[in-house]
N, CA and C atoms of all chains as a GROMACS GRO file, in nm:
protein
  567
    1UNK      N    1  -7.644   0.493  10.042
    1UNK     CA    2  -7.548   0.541  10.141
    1UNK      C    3  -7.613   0.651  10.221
    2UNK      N    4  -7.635   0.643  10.374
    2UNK     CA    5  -7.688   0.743  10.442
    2UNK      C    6  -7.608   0.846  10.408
    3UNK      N    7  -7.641   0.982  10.500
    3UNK     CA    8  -7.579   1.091  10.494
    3UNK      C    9  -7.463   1.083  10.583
    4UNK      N   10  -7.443   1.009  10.674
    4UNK     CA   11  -7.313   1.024  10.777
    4UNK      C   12  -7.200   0.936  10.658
    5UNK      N   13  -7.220   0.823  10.613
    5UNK     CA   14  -7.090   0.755  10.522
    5UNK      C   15  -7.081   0.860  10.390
    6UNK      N   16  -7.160   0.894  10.393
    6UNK     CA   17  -7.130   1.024  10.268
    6UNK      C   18  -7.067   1.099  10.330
    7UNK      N   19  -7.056   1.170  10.404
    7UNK     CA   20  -7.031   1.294  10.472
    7UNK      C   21  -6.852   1.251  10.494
    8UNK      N   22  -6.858   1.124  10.548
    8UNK     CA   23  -6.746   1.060  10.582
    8UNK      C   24  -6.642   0.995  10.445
    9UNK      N   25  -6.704   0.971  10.368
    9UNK     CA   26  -6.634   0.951  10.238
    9UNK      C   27  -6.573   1.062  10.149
   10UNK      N   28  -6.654   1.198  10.165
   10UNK     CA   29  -6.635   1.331  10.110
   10UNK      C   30  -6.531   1.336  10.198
   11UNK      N   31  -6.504   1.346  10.277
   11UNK     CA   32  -6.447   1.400  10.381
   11UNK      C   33  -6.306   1.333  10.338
   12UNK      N   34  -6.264   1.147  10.309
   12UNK     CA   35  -6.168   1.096  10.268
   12UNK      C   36  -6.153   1.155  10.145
   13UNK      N   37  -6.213   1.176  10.019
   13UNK     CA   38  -6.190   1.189   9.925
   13UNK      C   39  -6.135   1.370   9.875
   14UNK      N   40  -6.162   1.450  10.001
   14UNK     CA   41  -6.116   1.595  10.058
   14UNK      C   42  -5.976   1.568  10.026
   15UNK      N   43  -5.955   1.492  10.129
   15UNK     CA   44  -5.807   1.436  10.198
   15UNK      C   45  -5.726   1.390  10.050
   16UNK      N   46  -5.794   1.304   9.988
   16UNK     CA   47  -5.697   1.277   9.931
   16UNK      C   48  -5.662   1.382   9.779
   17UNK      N   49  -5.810   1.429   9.773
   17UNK     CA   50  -5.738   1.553   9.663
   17UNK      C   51  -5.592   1.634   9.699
   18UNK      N   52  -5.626   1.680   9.837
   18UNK     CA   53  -5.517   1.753   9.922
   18UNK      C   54  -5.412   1.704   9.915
   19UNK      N   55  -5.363   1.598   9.983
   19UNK     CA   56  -5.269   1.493   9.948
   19UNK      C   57  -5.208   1.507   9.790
   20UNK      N   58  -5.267   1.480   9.720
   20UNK     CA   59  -5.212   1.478   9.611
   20UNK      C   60  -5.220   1.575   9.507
   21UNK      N   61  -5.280   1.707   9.543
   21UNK     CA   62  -5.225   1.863   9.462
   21UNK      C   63  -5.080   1.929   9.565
   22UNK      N   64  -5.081   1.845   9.700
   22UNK     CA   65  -4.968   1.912   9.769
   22UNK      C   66  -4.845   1.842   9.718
   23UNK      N   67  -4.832   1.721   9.720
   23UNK     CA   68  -4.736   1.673   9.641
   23UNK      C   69  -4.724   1.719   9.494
   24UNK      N   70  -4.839   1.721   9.441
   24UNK     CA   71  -4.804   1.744   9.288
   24UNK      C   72  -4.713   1.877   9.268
   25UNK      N   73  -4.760   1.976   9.375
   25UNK     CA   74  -4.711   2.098   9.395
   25UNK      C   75  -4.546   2.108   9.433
   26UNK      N   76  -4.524   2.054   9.531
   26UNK     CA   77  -4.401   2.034   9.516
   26UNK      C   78  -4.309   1.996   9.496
   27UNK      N   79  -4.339   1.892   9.401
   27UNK     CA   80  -4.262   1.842   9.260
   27UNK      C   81  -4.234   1.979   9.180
   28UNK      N   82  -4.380   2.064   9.142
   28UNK     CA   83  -4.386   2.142   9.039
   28UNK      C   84  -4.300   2.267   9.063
   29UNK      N   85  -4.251   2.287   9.187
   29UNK     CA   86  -4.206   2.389   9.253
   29UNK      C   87  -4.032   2.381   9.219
   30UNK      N   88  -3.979   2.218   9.247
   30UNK     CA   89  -3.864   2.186   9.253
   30UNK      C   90  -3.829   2.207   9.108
   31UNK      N   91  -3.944   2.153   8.999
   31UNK     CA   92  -3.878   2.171   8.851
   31UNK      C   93  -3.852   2.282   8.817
   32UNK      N   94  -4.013   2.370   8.873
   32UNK     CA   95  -3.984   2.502   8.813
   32UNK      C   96  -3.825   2.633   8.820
   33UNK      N   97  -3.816   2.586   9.020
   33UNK     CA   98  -3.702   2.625   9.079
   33UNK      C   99  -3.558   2.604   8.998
   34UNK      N  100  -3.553   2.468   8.930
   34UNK     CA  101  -3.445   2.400   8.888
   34UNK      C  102  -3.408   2.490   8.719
   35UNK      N  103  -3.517   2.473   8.666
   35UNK     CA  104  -3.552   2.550   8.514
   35UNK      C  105  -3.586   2.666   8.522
   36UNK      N  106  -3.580   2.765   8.600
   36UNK     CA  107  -3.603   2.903   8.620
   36UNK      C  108  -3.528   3.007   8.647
   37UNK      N  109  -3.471   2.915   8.783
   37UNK     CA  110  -3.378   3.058   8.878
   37UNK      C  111  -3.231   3.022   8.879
   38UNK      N  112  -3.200   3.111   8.754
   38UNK     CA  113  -3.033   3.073   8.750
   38UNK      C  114  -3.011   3.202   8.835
   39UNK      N  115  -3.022   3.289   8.852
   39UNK     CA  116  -2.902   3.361   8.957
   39UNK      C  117  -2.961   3.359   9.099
   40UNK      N  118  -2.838   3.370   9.156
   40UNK     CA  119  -2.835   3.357   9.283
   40UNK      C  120  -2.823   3.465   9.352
   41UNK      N  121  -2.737   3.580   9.332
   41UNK     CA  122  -2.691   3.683   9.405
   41UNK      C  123  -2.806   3.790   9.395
   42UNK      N  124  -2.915   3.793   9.334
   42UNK     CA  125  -2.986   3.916   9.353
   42UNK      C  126  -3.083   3.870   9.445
   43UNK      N  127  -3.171   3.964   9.486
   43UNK     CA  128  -3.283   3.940   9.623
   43UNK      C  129  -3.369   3.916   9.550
   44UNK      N  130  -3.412   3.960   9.432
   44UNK     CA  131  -3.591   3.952   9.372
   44UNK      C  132  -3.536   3.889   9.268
   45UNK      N  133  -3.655   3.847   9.221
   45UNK     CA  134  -3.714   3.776   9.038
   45UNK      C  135  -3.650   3.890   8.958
   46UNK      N  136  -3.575   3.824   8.873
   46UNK     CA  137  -3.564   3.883   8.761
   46UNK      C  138  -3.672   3.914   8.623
   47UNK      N  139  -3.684   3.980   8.531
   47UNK     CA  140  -3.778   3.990   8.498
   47UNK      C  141  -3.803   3.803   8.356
   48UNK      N  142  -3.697   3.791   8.314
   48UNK     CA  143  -3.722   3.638   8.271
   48UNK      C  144  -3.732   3.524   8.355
   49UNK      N  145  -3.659   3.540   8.504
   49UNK     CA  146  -3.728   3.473   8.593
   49UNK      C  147  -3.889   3.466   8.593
   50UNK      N  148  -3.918   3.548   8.618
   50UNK     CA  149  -4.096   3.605   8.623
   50UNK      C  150  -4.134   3.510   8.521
   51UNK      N  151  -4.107   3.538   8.366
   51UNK     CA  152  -4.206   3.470   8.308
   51UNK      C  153  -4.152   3.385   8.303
   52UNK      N  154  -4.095   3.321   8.291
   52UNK     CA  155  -4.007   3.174   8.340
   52UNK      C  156  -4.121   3.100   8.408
   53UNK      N  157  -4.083   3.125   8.491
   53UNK     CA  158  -4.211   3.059   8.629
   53UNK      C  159  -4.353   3.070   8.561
   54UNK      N  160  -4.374   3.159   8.534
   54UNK     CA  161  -4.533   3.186   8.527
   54UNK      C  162  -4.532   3.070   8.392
   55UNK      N  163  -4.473   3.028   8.317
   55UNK     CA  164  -4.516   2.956   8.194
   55UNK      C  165  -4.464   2.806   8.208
   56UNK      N  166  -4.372   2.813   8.330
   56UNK     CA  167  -4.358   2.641   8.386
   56UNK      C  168  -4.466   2.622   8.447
   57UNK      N  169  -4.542   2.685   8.524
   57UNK     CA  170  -4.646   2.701   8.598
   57UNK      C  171  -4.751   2.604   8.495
   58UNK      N  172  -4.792   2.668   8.432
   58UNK     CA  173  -4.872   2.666   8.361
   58UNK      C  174  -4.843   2.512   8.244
   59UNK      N  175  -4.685   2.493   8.182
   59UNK     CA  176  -4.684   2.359   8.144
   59UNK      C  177  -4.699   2.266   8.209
   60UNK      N  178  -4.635   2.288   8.335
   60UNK     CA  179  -4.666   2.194   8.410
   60UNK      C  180  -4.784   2.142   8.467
   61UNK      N  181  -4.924   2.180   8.451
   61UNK     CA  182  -5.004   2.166   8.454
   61UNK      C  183  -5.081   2.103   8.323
   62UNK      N  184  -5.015   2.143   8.224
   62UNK     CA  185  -5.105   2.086   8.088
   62UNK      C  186  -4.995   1.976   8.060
   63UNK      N  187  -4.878   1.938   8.110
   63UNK     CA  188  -4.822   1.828   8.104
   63UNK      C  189  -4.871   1.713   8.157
   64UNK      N  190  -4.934   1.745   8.323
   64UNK     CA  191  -4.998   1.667   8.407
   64UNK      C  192  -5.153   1.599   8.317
   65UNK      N  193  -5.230   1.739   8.280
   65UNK     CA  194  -5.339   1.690   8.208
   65UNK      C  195  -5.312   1.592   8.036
   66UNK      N  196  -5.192   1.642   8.017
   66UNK     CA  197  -5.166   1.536   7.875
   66UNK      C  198  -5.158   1.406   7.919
   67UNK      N  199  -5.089   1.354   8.011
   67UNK     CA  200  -5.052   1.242   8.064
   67UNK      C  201  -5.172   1.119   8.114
   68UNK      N  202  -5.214   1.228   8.162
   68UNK     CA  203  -5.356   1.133   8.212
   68UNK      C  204  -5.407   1.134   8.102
   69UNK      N  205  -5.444   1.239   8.009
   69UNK     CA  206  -5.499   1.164   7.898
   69UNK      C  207  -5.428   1.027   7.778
   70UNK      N  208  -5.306   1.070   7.823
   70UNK     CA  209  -5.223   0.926   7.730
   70UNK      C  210  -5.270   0.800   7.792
   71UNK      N  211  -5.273   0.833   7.945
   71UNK     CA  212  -5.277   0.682   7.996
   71UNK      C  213  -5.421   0.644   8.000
   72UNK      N  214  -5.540   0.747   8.029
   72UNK     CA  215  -5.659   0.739   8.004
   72UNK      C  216  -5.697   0.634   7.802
   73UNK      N  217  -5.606   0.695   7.720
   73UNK     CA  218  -5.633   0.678   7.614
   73UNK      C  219  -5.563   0.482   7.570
   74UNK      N  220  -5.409   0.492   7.621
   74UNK     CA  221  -5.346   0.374   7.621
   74UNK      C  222  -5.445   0.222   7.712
   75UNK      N  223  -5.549   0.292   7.848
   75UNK     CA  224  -5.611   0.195   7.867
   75UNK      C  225  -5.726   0.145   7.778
   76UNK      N  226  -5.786   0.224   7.714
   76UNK     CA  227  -5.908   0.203   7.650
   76UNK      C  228  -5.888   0.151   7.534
   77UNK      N  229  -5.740   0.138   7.469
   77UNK     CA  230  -5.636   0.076   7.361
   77UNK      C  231  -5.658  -0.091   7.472
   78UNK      N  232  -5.600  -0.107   7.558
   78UNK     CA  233  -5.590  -0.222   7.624
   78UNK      C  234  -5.743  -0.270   7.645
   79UNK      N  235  -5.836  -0.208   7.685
   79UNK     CA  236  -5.977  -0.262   7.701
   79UNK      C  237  -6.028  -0.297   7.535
   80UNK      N  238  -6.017  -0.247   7.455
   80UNK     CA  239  -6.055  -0.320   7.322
   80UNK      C  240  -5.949  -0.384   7.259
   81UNK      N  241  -5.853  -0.402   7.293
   81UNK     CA  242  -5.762  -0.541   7.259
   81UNK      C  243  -5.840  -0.666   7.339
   82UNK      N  244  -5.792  -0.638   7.456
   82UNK     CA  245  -5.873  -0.747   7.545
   82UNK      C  246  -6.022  -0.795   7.485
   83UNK      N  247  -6.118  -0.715   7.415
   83UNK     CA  248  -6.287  -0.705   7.389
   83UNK      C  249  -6.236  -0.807   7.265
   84UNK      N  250  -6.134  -0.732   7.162
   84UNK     CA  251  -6.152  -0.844   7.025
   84UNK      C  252  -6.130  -0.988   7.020
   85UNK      N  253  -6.036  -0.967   7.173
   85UNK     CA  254  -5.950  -1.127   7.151
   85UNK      C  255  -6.059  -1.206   7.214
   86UNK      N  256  -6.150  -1.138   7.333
   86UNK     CA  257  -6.248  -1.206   7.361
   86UNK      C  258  -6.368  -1.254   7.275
   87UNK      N  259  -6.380  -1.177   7.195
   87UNK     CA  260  -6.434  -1.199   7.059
   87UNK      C  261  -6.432  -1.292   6.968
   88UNK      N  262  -6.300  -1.309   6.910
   88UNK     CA  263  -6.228  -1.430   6.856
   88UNK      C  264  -6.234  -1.507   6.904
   89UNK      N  265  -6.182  -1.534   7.039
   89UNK     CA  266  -6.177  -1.637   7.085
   89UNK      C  267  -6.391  -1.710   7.131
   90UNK      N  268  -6.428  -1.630   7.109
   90UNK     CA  269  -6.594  -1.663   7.112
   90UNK      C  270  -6.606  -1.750   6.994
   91UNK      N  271  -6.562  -1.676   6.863
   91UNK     CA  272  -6.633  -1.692   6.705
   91UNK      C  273  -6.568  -1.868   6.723
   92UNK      N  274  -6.504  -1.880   6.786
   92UNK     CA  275  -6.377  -2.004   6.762
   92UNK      C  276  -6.478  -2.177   6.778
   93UNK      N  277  -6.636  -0.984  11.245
   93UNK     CA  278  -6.503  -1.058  11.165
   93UNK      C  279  -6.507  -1.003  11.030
   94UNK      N  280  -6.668  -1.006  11.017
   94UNK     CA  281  -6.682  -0.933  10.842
   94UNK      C  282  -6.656  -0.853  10.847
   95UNK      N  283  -6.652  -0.710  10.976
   95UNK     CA  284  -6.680  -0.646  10.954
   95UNK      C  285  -6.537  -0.521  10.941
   96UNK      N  286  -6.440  -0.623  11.013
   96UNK     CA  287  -6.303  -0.639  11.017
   96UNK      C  288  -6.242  -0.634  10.900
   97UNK      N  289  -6.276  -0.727  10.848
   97UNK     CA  290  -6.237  -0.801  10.713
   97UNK      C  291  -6.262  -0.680  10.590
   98UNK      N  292  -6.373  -0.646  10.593
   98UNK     CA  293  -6.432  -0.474  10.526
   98UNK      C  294  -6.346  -0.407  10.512
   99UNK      N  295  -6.312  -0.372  10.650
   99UNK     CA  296  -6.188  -0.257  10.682
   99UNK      C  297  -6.077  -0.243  10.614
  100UNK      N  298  -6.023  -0.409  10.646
  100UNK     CA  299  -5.908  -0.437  10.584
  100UNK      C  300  -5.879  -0.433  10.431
  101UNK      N  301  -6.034  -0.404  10.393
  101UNK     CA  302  -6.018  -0.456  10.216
  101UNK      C  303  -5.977  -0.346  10.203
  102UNK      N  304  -6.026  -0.246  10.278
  102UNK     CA  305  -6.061  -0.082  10.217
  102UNK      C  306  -5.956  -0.038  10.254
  103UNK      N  307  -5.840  -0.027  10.323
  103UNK     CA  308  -5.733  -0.033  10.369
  103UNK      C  309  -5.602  -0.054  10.288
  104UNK      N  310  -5.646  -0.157  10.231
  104UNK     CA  311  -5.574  -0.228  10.128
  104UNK      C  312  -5.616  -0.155   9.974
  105UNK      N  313  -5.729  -0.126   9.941
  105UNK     CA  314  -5.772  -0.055   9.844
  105UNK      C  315  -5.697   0.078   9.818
  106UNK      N  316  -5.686   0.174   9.968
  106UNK     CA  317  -5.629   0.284   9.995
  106UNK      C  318  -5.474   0.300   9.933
  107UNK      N  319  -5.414   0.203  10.003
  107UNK     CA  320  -5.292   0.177  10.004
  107UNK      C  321  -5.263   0.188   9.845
  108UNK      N  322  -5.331   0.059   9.766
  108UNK     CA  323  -5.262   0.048   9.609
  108UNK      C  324  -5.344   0.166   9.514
  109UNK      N  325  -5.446   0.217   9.577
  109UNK     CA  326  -5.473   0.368   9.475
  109UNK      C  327  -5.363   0.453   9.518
  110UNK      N  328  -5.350   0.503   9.679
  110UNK     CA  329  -5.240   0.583   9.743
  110UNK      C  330  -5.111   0.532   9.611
  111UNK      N  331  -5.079   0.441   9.582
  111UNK     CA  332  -4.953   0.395   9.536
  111UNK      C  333  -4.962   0.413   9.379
  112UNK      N  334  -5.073   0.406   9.322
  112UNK     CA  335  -5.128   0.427   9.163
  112UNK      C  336  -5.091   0.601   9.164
  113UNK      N  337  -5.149   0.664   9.260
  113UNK     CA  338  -5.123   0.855   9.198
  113UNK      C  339  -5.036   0.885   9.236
  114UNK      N  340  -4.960   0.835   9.294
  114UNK     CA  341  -4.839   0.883   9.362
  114UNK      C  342  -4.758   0.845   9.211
  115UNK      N  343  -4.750   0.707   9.153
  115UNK     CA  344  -4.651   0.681   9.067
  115UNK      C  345  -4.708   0.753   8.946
  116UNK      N  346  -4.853   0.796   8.936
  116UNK     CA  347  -4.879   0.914   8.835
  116UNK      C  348  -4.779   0.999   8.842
  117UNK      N  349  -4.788   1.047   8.950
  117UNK     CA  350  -4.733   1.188   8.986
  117UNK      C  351  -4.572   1.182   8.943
  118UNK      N  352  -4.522   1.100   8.988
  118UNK     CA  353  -4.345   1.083   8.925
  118UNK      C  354  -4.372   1.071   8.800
  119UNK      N  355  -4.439   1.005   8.706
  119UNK     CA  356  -4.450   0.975   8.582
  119UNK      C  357  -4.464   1.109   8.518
  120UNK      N  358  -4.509   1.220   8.586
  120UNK     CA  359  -4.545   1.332   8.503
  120UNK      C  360  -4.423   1.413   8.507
  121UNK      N  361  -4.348   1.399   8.683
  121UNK     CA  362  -4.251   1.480   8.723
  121UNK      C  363  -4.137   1.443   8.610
  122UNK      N  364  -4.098   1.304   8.590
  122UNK     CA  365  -3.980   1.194   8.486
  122UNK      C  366  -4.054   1.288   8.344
  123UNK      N  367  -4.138   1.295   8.261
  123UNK     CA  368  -4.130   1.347   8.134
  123UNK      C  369  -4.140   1.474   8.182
  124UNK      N  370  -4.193   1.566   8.252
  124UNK     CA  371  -4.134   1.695   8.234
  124UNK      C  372  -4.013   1.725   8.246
  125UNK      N  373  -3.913   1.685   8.374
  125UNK     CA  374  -3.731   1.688   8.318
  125UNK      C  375  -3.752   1.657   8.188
  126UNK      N  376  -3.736   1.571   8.164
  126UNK     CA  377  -3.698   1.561   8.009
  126UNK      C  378  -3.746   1.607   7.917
  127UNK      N  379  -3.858   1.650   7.903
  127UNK     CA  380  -3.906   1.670   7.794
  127UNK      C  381  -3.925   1.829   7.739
  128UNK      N  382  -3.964   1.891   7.893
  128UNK     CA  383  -3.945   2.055   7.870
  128UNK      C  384  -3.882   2.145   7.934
  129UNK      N  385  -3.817   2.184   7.830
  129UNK     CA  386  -3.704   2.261   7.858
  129UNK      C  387  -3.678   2.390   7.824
  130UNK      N  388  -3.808   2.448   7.770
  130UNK     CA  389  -3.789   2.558   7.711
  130UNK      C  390  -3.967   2.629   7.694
  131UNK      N  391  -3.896   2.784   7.781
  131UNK     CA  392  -4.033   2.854   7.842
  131UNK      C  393  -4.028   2.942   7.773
  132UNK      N  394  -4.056   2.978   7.628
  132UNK     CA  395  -4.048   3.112   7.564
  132UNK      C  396  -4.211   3.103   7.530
  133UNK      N  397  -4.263   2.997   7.542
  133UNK     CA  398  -4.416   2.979   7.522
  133UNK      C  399  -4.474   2.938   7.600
  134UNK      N  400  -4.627   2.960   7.640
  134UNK     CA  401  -4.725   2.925   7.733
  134UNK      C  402  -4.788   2.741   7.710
  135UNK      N  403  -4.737   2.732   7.583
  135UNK     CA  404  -4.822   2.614   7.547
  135UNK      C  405  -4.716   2.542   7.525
  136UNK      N  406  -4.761   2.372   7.534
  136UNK     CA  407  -4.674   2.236   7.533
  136UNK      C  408  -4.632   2.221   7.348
  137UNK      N  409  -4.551   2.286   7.276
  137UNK     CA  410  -4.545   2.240   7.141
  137UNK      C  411  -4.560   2.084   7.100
  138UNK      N  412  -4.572   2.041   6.967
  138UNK     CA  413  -4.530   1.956   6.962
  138UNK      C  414  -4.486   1.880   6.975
  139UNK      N  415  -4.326   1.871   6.957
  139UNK     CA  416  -4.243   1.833   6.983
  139UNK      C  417  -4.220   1.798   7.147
  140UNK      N  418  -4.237   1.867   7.245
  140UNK     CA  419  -4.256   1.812   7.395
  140UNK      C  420  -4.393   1.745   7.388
  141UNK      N  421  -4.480   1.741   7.326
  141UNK     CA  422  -4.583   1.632   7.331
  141UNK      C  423  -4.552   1.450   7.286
  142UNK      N  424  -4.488   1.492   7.184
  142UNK     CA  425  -4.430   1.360   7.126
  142UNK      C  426  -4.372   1.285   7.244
  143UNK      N  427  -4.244   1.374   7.279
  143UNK     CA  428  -4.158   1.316   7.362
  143UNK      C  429  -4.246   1.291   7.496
  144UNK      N  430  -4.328   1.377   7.521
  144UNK     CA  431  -4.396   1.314   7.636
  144UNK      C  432  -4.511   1.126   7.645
  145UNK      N  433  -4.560   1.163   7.483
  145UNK     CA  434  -4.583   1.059   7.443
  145UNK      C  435  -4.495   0.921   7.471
  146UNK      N  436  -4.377   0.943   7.435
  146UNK     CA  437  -4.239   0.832   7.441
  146UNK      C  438  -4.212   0.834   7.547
  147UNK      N  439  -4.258   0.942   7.635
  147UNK     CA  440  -4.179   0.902   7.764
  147UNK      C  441  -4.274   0.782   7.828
  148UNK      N  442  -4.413   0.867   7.820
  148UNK     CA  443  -4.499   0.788   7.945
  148UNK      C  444  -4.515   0.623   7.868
  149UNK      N  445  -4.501   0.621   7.770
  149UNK     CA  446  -4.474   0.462   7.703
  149UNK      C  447  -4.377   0.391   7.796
  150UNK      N  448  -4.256   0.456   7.763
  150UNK     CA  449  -4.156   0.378   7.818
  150UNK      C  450  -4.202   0.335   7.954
  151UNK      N  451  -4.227   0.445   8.055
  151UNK     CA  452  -4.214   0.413   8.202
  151UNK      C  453  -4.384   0.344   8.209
  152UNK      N  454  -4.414   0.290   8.113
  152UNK     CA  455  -4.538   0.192   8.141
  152UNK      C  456  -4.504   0.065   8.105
  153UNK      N  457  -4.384   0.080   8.026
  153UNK     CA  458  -4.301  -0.090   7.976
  153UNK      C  459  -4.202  -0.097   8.075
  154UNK      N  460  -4.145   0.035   8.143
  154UNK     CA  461  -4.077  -0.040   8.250
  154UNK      C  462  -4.149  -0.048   8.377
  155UNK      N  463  -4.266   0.014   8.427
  155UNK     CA  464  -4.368  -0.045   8.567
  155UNK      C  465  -4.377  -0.242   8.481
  156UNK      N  466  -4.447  -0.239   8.353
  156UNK     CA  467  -4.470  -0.360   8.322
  156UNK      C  468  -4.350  -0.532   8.349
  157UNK      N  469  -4.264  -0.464   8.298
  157UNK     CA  470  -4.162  -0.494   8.350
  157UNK      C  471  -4.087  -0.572   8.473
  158UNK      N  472  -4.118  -0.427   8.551
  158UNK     CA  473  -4.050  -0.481   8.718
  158UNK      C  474  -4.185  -0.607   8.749
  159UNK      N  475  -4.303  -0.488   8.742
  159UNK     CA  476  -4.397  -0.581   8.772
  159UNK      C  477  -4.412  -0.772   8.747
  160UNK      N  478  -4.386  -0.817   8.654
  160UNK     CA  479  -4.329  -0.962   8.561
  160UNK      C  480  -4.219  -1.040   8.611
  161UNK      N  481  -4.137  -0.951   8.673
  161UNK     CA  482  -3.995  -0.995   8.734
  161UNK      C  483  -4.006  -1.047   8.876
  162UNK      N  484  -4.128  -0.916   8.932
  162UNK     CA  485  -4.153  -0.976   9.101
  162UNK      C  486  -4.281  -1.067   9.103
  163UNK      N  487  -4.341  -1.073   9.012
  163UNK     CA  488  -4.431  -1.220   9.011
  163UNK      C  489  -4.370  -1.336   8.945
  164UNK      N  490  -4.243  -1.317   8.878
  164UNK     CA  491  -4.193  -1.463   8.836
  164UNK      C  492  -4.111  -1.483   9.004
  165UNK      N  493  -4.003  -1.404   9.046
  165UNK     CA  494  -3.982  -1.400   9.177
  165UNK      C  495  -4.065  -1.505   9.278
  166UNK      N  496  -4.171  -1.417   9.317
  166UNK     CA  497  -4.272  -1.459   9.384
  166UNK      C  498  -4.278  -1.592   9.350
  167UNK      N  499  -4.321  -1.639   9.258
  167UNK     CA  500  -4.327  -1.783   9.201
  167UNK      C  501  -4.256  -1.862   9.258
  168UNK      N  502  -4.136  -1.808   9.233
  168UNK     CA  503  -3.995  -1.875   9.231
  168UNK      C  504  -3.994  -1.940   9.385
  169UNK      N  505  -4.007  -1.808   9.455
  169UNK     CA  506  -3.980  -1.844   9.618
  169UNK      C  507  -4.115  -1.911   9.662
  170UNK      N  508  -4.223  -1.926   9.630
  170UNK     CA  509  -4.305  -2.036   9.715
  170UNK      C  510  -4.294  -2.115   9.631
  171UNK      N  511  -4.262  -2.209   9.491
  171UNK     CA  512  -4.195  -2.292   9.482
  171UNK      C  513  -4.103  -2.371   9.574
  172UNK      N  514  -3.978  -2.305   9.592
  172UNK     CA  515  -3.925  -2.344   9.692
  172UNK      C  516  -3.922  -2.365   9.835
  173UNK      N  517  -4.052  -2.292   9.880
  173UNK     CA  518  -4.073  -2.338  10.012
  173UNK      C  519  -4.139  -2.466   9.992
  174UNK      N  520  -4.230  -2.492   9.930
  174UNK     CA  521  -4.339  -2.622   9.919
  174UNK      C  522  -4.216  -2.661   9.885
  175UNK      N  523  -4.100  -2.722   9.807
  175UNK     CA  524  -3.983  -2.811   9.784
  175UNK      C  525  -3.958  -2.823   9.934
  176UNK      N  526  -3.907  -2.714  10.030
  176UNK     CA  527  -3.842  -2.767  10.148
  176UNK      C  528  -3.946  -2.851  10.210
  177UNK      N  529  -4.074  -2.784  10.262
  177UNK     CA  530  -4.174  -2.834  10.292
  177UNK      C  531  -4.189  -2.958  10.266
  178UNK      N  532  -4.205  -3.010  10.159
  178UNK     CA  533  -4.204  -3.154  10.114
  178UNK      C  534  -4.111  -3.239  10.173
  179UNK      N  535  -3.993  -3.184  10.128
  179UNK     CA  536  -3.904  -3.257  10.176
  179UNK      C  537  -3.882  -3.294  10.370
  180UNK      N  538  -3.932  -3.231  10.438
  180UNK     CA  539  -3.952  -3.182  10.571
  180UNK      C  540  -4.050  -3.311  10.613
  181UNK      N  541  -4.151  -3.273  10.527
  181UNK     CA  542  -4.271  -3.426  10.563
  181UNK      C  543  -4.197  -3.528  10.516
  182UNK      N  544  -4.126  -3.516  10.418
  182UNK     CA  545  -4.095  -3.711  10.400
  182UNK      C  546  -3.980  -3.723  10.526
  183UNK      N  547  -3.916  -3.643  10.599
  183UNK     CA  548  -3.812  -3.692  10.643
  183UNK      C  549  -3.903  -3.745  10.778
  184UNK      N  550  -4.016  -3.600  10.790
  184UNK     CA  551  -4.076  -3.679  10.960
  184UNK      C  552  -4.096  -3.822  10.914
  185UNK      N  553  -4.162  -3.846  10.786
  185UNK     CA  554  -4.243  -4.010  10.811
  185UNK      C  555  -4.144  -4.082  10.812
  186UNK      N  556  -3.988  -4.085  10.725
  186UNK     CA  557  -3.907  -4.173  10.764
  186UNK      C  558  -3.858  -4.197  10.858
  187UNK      N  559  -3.839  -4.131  10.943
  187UNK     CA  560  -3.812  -4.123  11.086
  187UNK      C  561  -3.899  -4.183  11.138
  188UNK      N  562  -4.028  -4.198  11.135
  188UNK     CA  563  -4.138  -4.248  11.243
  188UNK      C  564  -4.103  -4.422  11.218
  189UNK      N  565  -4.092  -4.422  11.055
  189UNK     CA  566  -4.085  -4.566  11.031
  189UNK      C  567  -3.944  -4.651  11.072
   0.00000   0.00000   0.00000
């Protein structure tokens, strides 16, 4: 790959990180919002607000990374099912 | 025409990855409602791991699922066009005869 389709592929693959930490983000924003901020009438964070947020923040991020690893893990379950039966069905 | 054709693959490639992280992304948003609900700790206990476990199962038996339903679908309906179809050609030739 020359340097211009590189340059040009980085450039898509920019995009789509962006794309999809901005969405991820404001998903993470709406849960946190939803599970965080029960009152309404004061102007600032309360102080269990505060850590509220700061530790949805943060699950929500190691929720994201558990997940991919389930489904990372559940495919590689499906790629050696698929390997044995191909197997068997060889020995046959 | 190839070079068209390229485009279009990659296009199409875009589209069903675009559509793969996106349904990541709900999949993570669906087990966190449910699963955590409680911020007195920095870390995912147990217990919300499990359930996250059960969750992302489920919503991989139900993508599996829909998925099975709109390819029997699919089936279903060009089946039935080749039926009309068929039927369409025998009527031209009886007619001619």
């Amino acid at each position: 790959m020359n340097s211009l389709t590189q340059q040009t592929t980085d450039k898509q693959e920019q995009k789509k990180l962006v794309k999809f930490f901005n969405l991820q983000f404001r998903k993470m924003m709406e849960q946190c919002h939803k599970k965080c901020i029960t009152t309404k009438n004061k102007g600032k964070l309360g102080i269990a607000e505060k850590a509220c947020t700061d530790r949805c923040v943060i699950k929500y991020i190691q929720t994201t990374a558990y997940v991919n690893e389930l489904l990372n893990s559940f495919s590689q379950e499906v790629d050696q099912t698929l390997q044995m039966q191909q197997q068997q069905s060889q020995q046959k | 025409m190839g070079a068209s054709n390229s485009k279009h693959e990659k296009d199409i490639a875009y589209i069903k990855e675009k559509n793969q992280v996106e349904s990541i992304i709900r999949l993570v948003d669906v087990c966190f409602d449910q699963c955590v609900n409680s911020f007195s700790r920095r870390d995912l206990n147990k217990r919300e791991k499990l359930c996250t476990t059960q969750c992302v199962k489920k919503f991989l038996e139900f993508t599996q699922r829909i998925e099975e339903r709109i390819e029997e679908q699919s089936i279903s309906e060009r089946q039935k066009m080749e039926t009309r179809r068929n039927e369409e050609i025998k009527k031209h030739f009886a007619n001619q005869n």
